[in-house]
MMTF fields as JSON, N, C-alpha, C and O atoms, coordinates in Angstrom:
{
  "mmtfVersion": "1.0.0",
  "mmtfProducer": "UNKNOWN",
  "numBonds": 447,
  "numAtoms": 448,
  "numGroups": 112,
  "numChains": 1,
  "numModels": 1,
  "chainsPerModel": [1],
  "groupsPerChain": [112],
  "chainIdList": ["A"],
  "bondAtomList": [4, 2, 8, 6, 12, 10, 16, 14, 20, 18, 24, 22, 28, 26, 32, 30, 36, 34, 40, 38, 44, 42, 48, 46, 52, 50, 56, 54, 60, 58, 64, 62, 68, 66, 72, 70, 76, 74, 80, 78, 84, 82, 88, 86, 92, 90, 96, 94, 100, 98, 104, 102, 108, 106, 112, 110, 116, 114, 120, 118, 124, 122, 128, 126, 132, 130, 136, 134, 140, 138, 144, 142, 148, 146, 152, 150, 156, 154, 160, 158, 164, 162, 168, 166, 172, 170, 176, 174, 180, 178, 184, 182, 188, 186, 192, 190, 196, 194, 200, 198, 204, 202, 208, 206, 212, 210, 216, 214, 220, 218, 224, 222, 228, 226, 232, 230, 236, 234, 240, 238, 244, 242, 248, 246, 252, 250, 256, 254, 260, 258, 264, 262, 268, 266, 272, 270, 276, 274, 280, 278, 284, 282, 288, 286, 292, 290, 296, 294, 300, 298, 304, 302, 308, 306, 312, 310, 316, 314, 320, 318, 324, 322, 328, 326, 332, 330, 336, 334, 340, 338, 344, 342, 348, 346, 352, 350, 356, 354, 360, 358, 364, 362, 368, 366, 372, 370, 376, 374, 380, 378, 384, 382, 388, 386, 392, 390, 396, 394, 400, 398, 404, 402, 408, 406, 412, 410, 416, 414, 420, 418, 424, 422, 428, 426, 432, 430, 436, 434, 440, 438, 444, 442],
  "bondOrderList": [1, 1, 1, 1, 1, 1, 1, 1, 1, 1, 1, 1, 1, 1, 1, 1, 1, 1, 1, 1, 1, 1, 1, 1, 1, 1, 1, 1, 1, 1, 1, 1, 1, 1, 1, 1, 1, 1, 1, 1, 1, 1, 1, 1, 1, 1, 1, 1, 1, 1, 1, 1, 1, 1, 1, 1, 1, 1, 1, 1, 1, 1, 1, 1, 1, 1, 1, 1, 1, 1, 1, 1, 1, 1, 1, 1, 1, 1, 1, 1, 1, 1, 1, 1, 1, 1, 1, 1, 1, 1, 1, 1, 1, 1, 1, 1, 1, 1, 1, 1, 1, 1, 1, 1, 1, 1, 1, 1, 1, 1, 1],
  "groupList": [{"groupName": "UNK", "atomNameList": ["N", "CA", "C", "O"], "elementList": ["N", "C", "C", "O"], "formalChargeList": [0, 0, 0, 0], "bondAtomList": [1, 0, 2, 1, 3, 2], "bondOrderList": [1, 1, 2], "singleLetterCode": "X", "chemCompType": "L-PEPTIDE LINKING"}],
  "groupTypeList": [0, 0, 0, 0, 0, 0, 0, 0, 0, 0, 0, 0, 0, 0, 0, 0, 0, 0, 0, 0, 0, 0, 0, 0, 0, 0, 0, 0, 0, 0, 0, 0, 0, 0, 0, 0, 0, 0, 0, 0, 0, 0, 0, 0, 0, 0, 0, 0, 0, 0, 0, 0, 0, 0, 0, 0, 0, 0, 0, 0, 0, 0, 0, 0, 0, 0, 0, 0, 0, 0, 0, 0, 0, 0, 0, 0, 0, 0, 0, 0, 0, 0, 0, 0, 0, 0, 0, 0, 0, 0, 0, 0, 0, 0, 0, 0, 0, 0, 0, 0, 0, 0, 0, 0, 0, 0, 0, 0, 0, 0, 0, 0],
  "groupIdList": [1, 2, 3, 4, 5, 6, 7, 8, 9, 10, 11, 12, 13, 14, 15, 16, 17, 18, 19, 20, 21, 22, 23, 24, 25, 26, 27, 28, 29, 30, 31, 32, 33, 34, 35, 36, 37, 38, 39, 40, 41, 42, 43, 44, 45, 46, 47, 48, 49, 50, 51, 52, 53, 54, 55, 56, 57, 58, 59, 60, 61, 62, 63, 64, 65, 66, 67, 68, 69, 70, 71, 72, 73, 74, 75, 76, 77, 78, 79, 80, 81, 82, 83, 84, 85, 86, 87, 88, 89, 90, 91, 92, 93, 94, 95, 96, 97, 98, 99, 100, 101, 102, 103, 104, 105, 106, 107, 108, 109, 110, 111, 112],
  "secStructList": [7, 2, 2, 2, 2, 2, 2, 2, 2, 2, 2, 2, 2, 2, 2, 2, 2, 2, 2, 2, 2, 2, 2, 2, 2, 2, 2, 2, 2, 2, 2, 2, 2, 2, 2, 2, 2, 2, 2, 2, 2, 2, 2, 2, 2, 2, 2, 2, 2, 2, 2, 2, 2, 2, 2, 2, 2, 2, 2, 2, 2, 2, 2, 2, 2, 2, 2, 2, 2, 2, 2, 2, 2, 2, 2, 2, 2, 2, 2, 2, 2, 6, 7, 1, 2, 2, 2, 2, 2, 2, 2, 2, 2, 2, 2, 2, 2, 2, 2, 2, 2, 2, 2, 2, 2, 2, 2, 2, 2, 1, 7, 7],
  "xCoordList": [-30.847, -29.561, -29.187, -28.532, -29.649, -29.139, -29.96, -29.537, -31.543, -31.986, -31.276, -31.531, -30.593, -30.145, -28.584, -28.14, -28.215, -26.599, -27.221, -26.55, -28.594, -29.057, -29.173, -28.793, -29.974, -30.181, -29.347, -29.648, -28.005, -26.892, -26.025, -25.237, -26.002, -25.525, -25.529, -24.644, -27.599, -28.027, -27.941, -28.012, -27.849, -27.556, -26.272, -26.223, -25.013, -23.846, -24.022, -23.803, -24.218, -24.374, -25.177, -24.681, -26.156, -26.825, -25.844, -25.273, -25.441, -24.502, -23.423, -23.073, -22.896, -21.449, -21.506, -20.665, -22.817, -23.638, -23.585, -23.049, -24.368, -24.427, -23.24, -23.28, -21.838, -20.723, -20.441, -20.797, -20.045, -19.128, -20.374, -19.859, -21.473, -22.688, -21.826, -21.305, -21.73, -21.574, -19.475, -18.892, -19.055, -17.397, -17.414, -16.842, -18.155, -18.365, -19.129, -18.837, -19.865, -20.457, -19.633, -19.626, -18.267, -17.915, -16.218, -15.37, -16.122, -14.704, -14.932, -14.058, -16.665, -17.13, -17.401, -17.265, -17.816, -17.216, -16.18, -15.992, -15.112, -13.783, -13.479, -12.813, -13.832, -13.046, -13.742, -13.146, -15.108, -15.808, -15.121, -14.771, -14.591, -14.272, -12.712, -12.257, -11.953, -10.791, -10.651, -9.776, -11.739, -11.821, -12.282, -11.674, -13.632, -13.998, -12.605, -12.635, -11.602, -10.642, -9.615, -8.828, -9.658, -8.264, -8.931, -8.295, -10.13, -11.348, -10.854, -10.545, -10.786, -11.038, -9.018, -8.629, -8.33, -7.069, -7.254, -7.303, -7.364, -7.17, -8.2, -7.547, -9.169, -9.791, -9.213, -9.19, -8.737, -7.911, -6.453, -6.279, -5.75, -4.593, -5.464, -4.973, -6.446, -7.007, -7.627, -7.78, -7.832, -8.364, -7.061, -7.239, -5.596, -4.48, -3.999, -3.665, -3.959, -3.589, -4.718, -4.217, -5.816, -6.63, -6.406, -6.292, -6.388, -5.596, -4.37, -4.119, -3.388, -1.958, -2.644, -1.833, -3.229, -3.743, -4.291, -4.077, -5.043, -5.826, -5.147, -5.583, -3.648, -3.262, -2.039, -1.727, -1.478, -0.803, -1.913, -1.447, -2.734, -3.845, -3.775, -3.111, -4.031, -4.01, -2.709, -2.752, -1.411, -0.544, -0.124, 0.61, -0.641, -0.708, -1.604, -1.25, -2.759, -3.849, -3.022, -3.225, -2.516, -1.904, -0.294, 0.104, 0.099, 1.005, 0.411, 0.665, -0.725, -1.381, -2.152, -2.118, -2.632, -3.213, -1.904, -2.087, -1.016, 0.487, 0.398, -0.091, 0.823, 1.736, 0.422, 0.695, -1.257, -2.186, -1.905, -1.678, -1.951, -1.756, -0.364, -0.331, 0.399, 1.718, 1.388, 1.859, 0.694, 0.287, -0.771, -0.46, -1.669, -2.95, -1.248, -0.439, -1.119, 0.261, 0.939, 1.139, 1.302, 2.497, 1.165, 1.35, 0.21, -0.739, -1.118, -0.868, -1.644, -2.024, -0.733, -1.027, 0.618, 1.627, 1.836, 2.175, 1.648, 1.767, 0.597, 0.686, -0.306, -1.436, -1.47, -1.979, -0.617, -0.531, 0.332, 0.238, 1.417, 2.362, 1.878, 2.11, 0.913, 0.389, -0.883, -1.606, -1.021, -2.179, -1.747, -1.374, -1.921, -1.684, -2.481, -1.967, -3.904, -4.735, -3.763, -2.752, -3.747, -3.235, -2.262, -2.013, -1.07, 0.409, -0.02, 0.739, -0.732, -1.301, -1.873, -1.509, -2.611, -3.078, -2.165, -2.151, -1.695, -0.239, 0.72, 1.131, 0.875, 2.058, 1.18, 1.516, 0.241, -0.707, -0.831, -0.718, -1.015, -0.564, 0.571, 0.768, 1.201, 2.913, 3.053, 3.435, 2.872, 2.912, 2.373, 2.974, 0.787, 0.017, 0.548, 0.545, 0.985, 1.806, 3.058, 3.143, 3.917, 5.446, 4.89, 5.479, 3.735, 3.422, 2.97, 3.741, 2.038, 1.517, 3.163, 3.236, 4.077, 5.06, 6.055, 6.835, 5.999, 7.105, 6.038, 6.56, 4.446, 3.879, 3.964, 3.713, 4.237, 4.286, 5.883, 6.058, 6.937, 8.172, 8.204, 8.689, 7.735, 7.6, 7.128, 7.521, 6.242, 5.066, 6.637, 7.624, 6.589, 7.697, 8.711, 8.89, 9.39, 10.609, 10.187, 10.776, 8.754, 8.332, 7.935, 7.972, 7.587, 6.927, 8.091, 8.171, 8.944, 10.044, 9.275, 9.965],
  "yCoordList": [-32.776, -32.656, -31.203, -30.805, -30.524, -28.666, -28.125, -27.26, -29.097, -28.627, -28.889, -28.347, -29.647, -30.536, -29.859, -29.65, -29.733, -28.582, -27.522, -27.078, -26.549, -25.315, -25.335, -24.444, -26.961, -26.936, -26.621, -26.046, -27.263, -27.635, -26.572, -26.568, -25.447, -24.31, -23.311, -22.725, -23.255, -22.048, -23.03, -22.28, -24.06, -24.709, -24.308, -23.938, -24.265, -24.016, -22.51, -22.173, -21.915, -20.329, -19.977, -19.148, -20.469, -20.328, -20.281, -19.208, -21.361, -22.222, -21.155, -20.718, -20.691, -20.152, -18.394, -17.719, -18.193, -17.137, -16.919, -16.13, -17.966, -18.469, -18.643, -18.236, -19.519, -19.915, -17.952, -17.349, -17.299, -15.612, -15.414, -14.605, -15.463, -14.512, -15.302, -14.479, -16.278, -17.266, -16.79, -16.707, -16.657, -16.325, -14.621, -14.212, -13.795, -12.732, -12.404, -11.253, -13.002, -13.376, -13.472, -12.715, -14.913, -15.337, -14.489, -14.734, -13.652, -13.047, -11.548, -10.782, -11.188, -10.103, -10.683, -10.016, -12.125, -12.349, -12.629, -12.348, -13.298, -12.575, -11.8, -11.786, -11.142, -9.074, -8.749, -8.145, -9.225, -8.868, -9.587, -8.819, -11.172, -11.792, -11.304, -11.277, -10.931, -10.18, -8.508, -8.181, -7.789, -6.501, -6.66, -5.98, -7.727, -7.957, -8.747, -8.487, -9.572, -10.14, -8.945, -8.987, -7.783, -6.858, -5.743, -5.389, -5.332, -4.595, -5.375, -4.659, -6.908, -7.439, -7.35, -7.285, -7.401, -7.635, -6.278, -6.366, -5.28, -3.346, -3.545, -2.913, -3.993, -4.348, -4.887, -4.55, -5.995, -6.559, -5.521, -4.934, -5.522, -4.068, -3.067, -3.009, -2.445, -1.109, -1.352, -0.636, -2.931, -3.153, -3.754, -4.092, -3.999, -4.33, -3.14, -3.053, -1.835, -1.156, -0.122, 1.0, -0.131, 0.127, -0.681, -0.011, -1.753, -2.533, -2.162, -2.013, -1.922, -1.627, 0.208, 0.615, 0.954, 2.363, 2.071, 2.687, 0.896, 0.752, 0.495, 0.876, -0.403, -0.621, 0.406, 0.607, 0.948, 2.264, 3.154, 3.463, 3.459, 4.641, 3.446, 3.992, 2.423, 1.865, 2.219, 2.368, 2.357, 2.223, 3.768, 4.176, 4.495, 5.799, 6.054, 6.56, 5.498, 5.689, 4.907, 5.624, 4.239, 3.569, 4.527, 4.814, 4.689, 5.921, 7.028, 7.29, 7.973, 8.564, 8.405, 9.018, 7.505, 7.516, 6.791, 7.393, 5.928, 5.983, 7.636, 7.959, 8.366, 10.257, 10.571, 10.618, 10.797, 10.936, 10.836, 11.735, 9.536, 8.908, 9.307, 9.221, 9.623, 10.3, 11.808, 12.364, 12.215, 13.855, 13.646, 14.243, 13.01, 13.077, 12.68, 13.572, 11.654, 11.526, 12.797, 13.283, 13.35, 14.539, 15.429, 15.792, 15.554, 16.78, 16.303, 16.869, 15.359, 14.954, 14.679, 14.39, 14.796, 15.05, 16.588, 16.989, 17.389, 18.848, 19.692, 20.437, 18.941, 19.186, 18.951, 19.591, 17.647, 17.54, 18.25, 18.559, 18.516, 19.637, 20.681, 21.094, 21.314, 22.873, 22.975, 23.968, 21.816, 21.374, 22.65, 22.175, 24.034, 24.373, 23.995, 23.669, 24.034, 23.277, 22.426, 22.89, 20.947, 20.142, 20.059, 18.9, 21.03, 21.002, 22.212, 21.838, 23.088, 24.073, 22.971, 23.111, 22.184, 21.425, 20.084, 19.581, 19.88, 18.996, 19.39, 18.677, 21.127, 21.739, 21.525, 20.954, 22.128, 22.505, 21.149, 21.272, 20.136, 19.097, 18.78, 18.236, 19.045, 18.88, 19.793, 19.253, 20.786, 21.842, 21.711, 22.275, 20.795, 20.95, 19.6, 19.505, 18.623, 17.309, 18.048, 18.192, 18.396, 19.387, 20.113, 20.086, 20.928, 21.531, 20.67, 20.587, 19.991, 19.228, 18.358, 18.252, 17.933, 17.374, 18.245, 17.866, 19.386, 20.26, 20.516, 20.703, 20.464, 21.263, 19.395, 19.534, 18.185, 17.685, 17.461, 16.889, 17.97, 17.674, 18.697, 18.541, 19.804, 20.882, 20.708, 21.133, 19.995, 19.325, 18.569, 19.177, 17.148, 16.452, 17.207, 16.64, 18.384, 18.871, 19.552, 19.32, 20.585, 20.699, 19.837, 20.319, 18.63, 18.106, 17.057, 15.994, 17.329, 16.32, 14.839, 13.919],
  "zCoordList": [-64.658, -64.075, -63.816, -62.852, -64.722, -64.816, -63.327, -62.559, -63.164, -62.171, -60.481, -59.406, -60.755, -59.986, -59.065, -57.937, -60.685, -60.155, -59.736, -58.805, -60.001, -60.151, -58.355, -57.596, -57.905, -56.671, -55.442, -54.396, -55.944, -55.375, -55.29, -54.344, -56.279, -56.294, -55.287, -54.663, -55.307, -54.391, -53.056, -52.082, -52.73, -51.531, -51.131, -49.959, -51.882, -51.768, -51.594, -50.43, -52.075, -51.981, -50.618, -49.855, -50.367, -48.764, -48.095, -47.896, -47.62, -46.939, -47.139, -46.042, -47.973, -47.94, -47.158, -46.564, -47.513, -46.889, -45.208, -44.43, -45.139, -43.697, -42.664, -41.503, -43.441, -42.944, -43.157, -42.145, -43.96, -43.47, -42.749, -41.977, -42.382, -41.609, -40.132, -39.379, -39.869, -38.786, -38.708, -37.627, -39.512, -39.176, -38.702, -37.693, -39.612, -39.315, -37.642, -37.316, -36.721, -35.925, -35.103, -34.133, -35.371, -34.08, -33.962, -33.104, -34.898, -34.688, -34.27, -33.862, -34.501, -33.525, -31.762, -30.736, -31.902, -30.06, -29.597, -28.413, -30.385, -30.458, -29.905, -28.87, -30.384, -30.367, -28.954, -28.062, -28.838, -27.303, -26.404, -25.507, -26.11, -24.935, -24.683, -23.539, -25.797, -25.954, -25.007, -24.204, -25.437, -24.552, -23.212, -22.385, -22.589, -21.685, -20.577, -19.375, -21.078, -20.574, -20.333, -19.387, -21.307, -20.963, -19.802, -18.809, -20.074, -19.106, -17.67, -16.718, -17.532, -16.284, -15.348, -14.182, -16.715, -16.147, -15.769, -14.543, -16.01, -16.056, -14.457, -13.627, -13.908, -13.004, -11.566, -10.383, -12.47, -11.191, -10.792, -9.724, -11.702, -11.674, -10.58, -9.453, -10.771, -10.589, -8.72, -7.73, -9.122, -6.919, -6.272, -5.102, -6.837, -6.528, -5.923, -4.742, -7.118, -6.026, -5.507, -5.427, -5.202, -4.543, -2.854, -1.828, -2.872, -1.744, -1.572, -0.375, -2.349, -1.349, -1.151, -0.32, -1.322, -1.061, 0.622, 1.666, 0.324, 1.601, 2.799, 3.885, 2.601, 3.454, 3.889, 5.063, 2.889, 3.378, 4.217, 5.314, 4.087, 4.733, 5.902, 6.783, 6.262, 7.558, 8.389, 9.611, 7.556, 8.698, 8.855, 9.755, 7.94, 8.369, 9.96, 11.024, 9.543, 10.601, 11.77, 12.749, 12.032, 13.177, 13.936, 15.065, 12.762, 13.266, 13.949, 15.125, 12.914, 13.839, 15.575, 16.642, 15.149, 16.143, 17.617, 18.675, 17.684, 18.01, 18.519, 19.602, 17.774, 17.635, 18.91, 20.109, 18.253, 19.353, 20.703, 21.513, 20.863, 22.168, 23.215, 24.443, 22.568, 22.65, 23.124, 24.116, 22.417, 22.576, 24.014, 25.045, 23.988, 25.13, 26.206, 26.465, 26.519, 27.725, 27.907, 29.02, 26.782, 26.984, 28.077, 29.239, 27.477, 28.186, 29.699, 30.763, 29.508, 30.867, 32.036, 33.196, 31.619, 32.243, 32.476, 33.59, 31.504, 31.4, 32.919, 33.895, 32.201, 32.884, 34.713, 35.633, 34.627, 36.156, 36.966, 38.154, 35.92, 36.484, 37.03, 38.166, 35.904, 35.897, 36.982, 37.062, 37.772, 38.376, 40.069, 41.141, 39.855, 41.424, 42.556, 43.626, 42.325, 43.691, 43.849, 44.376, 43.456, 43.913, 44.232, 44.561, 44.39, 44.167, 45.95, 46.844, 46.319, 46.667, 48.218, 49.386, 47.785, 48.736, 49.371, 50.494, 48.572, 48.755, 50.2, 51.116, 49.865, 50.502, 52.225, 53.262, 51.906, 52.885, 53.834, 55.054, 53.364, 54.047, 54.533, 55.619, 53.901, 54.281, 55.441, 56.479, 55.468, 56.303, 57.379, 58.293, 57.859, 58.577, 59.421, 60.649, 58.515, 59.132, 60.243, 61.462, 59.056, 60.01, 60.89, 61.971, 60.835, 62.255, 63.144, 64.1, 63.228, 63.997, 64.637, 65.862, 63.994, 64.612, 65.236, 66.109, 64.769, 65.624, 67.216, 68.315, 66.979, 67.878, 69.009, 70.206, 68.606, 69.298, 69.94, 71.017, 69.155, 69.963, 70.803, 71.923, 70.431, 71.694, 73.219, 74.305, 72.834, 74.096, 74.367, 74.783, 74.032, 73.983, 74.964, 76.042, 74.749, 75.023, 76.768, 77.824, 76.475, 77.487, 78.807, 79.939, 78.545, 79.848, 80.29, 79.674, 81.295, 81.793, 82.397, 82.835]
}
């Protein structure tokens, strides 16, 4: 019988071994699925506003490029202004039209 409790003892003692080796075990994955879950919320936080970053820099870029497009118009208006050939060759036509019509009311006036 003494052998018997003796058996039952170190069975109990394994076992009780085993159960803190096995509690000790699962409250160290615990502590891991606990940091890996606060790691993932700090993650999701961290591409939340990585996305509102992204989309401010978009409507920046759309303003800019808006202001751009604004600037190329202003120039190419500037530009056509400042354009003398063409303003130069313009007249020159104008001029060569009005002569040609004064030189025909003349004729005009001359021949009864």
């Amino acid at each position: 019988m003494n052998i018997d409790i003796s058996r039952a003892e170190s069975t109990y003692v394994c076992n009780d071994n085993e159960l803190q080796a096995l509690s000790r075990e699962l409250e160290a994955i615990r502590k891991s699925n606990e940091s890996l879950l606060e790691a993932g919320h700090c993650y999701k936080q961290e591409l939340h506003a990585l996305q509102n970053h992204a989309d401010l820099l978009a409507l920046q870029n759309n303003d800019l490029q808006k202001e751009l497009d604004e600037f190329v118009m202003t120039d190419d208006i500037i530009r056509s202004g400042l354009d003398r050939k063409g303003r130069v060759d313009n007249m020159k036509m104008q001029n060569n039209y009005i002569t040609t019509q004064s030189m025909v009311d003349v004729e005009k006036s001359r021949s009864p």
